[in-house]
Structure formats: structure tokens, C-alpha cells
C-alpha positions in Angstrom: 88.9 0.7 219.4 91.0 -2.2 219.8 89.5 -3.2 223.2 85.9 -3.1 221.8 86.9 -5.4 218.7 89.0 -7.4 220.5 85.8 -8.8 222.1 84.4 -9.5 218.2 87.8 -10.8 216.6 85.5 -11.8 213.9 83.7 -8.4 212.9 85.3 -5.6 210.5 86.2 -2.6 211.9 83.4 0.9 211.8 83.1 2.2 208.5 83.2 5.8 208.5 79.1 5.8 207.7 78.5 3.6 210.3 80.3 5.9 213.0 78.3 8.8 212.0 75.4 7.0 212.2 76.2 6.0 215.9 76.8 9.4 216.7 73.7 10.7 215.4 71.7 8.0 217.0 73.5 8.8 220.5 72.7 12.7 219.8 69.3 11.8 219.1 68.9 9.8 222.3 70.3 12.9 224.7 67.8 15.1 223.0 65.0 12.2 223.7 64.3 12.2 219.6 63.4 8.5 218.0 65.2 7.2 215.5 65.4 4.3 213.0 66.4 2.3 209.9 65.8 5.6 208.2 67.7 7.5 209.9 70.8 5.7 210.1 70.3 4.7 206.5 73.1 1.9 205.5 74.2 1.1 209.0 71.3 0.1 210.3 71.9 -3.7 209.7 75.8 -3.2 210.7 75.2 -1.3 214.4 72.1 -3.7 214.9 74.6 -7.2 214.6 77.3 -5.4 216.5 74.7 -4.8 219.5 75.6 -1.3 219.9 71.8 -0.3 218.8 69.1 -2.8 220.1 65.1 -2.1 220.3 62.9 -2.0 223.2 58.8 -2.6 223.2 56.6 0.6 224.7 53.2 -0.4 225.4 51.1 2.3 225.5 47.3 3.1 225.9 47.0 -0.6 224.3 49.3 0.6 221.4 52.7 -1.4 221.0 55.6 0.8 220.1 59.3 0.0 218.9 61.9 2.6 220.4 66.0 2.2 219.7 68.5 3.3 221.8 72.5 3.2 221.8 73.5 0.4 224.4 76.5 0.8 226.3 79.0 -1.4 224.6 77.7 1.5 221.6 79.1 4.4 223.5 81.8 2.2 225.1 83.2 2.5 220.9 82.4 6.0 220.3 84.6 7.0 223.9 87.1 4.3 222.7 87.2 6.0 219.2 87.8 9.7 220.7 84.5 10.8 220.1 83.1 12.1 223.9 80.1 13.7 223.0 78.2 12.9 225.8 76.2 10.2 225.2 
């Protein structure tokens, strides 16, 4: 973890919530599942400024859709944090 905050000096460590909440978006991803604010409940906000969720824009038979996904500095913490899942 300490190579992954070391590039945010600034930021507080991952609360327990919010590293569940990375893990479940990054299990939700594999399995090709959306997710959102809902989902990730209070850590939305948290994963969102530490860039380790962003959004991308589907457009789609004229429709506009929003879909998340874990970015790689996001899975670059969970390896650093000892948590391999896969993702």
C-alpha cells in the first residue's frame, strides 16, 4: 500500500468499506455485471477522487449510457494490499 499512497501523500489511507467496495466492483467487472453509486454505497465518492473507479460513455442505438469500471492504479492497490483476486 505504501507505493500506491506514496503517489497521493495527501489522501488517507482505504477504509475497510471502501476496500470491499473495490473488490466487489473488480468482481463485478470480471463477471461483466454494471455497477454503481448503489452498489458501492459510502465509497463511491472516496474510490471516485482516488481514480481507482472512473466512468466511461456507451452510445448505443442513439441511447447514451454511463458504465464504471476499476482502472488500473484500482487493482494496482488491491494486489499491493494482498488481495489477488483476479481482477
Amino acid at each position: 500500500m505504501a507505493k500506491i499512497m506514496s503517489l497521493f501523500p495527501k489522501q488517507n489511507p482505504l477504509t475497510r468499506l471502501m476496500i470491499l467496495a473495490l473488490r466487489l466492483a473488480c468482481k463485478k467487472q470480471l463477471l461483466n455485471e454494471p455497477f454503481g453509486q448503489i452498489d458501492l454505497e459510502g465509497s463511491f465518492a472516496g474510490l471516485l477522487r482516488r481514480d481507482f473507479i472512473e466512468a466511461k460513455t456507451i452510445v448505443y442505438n442513439k441511447e447514451t449510457h454511463v458504465s464504471w469500471f476499476v482502472t488500473r492504479l484500482g487493482k494496482l492497490a488491491l494486489i499491493e494490499l494482498g488481495y489477488n483476486d483476479g481482477c
